[in-house]
N, C-alpha and C positions, 0 to 999 in steps of 0.2 A: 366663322369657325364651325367645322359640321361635330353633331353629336360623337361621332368617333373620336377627334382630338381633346374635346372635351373631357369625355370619361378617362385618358391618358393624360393628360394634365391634373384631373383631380388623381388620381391613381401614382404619379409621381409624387404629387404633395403629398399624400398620406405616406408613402413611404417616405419618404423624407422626415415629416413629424416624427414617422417612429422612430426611427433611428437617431434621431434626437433624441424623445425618451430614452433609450435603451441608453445611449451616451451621457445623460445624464444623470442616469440609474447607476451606470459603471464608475462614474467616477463620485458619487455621494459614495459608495463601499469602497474605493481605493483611500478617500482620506478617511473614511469610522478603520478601516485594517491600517494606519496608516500611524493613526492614532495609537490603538488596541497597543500594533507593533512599540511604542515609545512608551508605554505604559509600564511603571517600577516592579519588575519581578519578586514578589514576597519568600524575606528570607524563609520563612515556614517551606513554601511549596519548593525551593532549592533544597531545606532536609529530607523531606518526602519521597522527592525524585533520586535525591542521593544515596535513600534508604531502600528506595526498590528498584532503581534500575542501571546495572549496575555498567550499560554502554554508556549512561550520560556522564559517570566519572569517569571514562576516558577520551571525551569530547575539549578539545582546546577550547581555552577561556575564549576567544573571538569567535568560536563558532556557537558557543554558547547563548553568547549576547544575543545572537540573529536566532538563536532555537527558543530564546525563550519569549521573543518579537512573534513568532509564528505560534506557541502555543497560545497566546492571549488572543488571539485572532482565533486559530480551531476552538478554542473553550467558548469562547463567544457565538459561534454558529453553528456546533453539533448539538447535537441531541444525547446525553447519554440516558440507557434503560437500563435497569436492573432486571434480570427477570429470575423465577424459582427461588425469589426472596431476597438475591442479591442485592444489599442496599449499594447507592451510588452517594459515594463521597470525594473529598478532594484526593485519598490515596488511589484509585481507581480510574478521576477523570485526569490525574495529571500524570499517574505511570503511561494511561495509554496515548495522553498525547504526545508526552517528548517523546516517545519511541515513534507514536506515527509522520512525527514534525521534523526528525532527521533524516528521514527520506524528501524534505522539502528545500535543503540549505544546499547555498550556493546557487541556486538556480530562482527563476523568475518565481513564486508560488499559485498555484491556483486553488490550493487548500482540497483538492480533492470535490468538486465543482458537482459531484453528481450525487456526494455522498449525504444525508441526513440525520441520520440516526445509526449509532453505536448499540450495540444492543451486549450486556453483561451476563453471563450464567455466573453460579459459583464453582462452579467443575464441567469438565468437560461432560456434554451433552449428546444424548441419544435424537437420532431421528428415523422414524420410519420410513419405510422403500415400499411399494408393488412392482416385481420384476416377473418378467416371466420366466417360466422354469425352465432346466434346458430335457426334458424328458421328452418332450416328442419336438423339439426346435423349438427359437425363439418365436416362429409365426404358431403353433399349435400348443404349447406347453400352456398349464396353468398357472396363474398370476400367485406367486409366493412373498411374502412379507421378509423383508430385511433388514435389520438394525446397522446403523452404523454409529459409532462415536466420533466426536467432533471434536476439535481443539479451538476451532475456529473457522471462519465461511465469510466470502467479502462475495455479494450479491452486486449486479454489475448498474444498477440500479436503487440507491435509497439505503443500504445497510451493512455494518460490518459486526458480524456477529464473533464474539470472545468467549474463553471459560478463564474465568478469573485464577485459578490456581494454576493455568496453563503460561498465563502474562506472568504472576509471579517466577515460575520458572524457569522463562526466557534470560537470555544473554550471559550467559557463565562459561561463555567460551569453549561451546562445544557445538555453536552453529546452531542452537536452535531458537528462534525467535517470532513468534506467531503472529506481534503485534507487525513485526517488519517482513510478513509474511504476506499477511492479510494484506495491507498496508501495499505492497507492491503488487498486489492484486488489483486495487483499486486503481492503481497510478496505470497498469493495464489495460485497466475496461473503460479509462478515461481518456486512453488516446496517446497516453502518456508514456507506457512502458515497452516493450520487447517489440509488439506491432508496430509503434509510432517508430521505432530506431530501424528497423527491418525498409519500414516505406524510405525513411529518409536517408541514412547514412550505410551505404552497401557495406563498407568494411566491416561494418557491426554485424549488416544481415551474415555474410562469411562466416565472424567470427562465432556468430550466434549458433549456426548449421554447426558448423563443425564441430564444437564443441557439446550443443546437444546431441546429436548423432556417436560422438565416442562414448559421452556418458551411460546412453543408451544403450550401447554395446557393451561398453563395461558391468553394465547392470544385470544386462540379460544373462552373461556368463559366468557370473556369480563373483566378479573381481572385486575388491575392498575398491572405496571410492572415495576420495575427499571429499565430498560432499551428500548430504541425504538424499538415499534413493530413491524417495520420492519424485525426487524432479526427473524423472524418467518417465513421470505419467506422459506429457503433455509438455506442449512450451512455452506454456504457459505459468505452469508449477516448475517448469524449468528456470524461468526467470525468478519467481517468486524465492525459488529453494538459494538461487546464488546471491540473489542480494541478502537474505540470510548470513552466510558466510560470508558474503562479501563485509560485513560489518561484524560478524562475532566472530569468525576467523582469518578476518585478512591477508595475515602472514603466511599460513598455510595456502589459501588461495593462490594466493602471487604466487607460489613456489611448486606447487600443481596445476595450476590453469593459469600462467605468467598471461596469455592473451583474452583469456576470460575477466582477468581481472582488469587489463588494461582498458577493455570494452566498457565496464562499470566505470571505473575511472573518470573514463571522459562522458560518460553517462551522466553520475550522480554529480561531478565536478567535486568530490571529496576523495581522500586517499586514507581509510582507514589504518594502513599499516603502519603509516608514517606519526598514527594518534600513541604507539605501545612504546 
């Protein structure tokens, strides 16, 4: 046997070994999540959630069961940070997971596989900008400082940034919800959301186009719109803005975007409307 097959047989063993690691790796964390999931939900953290957030009281008891299998699993592996003083307590880490953990139910979970750390303000947060100016064009003009405020930012990479008075806020059934904002940001930039349906299932892609294109049209000409106008940035914020309502105003949804909604539907494999 010449040194060529050589080096290719040790080269297939190695990969072979690893992928044994790695298959061994995957299923030591399928049975700790597996566990986590059978693990007794404390009646405490059920008042908690009862008392701040107020889409998990209108989640069916069986979906329940499985929401509260997947938070002991997210609490288990994020990170959460306080930051600008912001302490991190149990009212904090468990508003933001059941909200981020109903965007997990009914379907296979991957927990959000890229994410590490949560990161908490007390209020919504300022950040700085260098843009340049538009006085002599964007190639000539002078670089000018811009403030913007945040309510919230899911980085596609390692972080979902919150302002705590903003998550208090959320789900009172006016469509606004930052935590399932962010939240389907991540499911996004993980392969998961509006890109991953587009690649795989055409009727979504259709459904998707057309629907963000009238939005956008409605937006530009100043039309009232079931849904925040924001998601006319991009379509990115366009998915993000409809799972939003697709969860805080369902009913409305289905009755303005009957095929917008049906797209989510067979998306998320839950039918909020049918929770009222």
């Amino acid at each position: 046997m010449g040194p060529l097959w050589i080096a290719l047989g040790a080269a297939a063993a190695g990969g072979i070994a690893l992928a044994a690691i790695f298959a061994a790796a995957r299923s030591r964390r399928e049975r700790r999540r597996a566990a986590l999931r059978a693990a007794p939900f404390p009646d405490e953290w059920r008042r908690i959630i009862e008392g701040t957030t107020p889409l998990y009281r209108r989640i069916p008891p069986e979906l329940k069961r499985e929401l509260h299998g997947h938070m002991h699993v997210f609490l288990a592996e994020k990170k959460f940070v306080g930051c600008r003083g912001r302490t991190i307590d149990d009212e904090v880490r468990l508003t933001i997971a059941a909200q981020a953990c109903v965007l997990l139910l009914n379907r296979p979970p991957r927990y959000y596989p890229t994410l590490d750390e949560i990161f908490v303000h007390p209020t919504s947060y300022v950040r700085t900008s260098r843009v340049a100016s538009d006085e002599f064009g964007p190639a000539l003009g002078d670089l000018i400082e811009e403030e913007d405020s945040f309510a919230g930012e899911s980085w596609e990479r390692g972080g979902v940034v919150l302002a705590w008075d903003e998550v208090l806020e959320s789900g009172y059934g006016d469509g606004y919800n930052v935590v399932l904002h962010e939240f389907a940001h991540q499911l996004d930039q993980g392969g998961e959301g509006a890109h991953a349906m587009e690649r795989d299932f055409a009727d979504w892609a259709r459904v998707f186009q057309e629907e963000y294109s009238r939005f956008k049209k409605a937006v530009r000409r100043g039309k009232r719109t079931a849904m925040d106008e924001y998601g006319a940035t991009d379509p990115a914020e366009f998915f993000a803005v409809a799972t939003e309502h697709f969860f805080e105003t369902p009913g409305r949804m289905r009755a303005k975007h009957p095929e917008l909604y049906k797209a989510l539907r067979d998306y998320y494999r839950l039918d909020p409307a049918a929770w009222d």
